[in-house]
C-alpha positions as CSV (number, residue, x, y, z in Angstrom):
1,X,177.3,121.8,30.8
2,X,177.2,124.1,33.8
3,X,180.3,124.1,35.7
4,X,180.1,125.4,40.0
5,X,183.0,125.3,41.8
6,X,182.0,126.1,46.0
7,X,184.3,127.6,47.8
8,X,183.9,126.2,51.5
9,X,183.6,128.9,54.4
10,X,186.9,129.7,56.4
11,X,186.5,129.5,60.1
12,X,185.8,132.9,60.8
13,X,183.8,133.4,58.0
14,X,181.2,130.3,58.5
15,X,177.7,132.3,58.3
16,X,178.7,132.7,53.9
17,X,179.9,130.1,50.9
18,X,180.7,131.1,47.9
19,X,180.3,129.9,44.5
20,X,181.4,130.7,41.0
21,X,179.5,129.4,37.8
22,X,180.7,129.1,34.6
23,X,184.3,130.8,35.6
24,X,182.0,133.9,34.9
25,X,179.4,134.8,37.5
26,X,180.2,134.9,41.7
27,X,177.4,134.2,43.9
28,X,177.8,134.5,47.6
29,X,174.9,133.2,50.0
30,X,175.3,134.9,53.8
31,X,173.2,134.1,56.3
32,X,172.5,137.1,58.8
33,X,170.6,138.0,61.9
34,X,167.7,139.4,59.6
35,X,167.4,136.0,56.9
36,X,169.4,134.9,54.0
37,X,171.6,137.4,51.3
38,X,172.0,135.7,48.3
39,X,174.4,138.1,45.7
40,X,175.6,137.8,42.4
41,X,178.2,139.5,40.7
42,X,179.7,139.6,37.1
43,X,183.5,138.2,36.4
44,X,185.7,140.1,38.7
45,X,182.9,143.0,39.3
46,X,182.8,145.0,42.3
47,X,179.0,145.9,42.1
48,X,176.1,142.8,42.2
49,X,174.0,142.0,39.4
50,X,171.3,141.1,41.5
51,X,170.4,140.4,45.1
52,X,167.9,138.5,46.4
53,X,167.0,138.6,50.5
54,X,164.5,136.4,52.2
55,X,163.4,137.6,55.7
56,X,163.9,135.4,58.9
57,X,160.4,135.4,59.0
58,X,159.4,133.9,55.9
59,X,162.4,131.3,56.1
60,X,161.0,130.4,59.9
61,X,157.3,129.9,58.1
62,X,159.1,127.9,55.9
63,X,160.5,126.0,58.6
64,X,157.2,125.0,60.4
65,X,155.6,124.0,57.4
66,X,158.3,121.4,56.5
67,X,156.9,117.5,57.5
């Protein structure tokens, strides 16, 4: 079973959460001025595995679409 332990945002860091999986991978989600940053990063790595960014535009289509 997949474990996820969230780490709540400190009050001056509210715009990010962070997540770890599995006590092996580190995900961070930031939401900035241009969309959403979602990063993930390998036990204790400094460099991200992957990122994935999705424009304040597209989440603001999103948003209008939604009943």
């Amino acid at each position: 079973m997949t474990k996820f332990e969230y780490t709540p945002p400190e009050d001056d860091n509210e715009d990010r959460v962070y997540v770890r999986v599995d006590d092996i991978f580190d995900i961070s989600i930031l939401r900035v001025e241009e969309g959403l940053v979602i990063d993930v990063y390998g036990n204790d790595e400094l460099d991200s595995l992957g990122t994935l960014a999705i424009s304040e535009d597209l989440l603001a289509r999103s948003r209008e679409e939604q009943p």
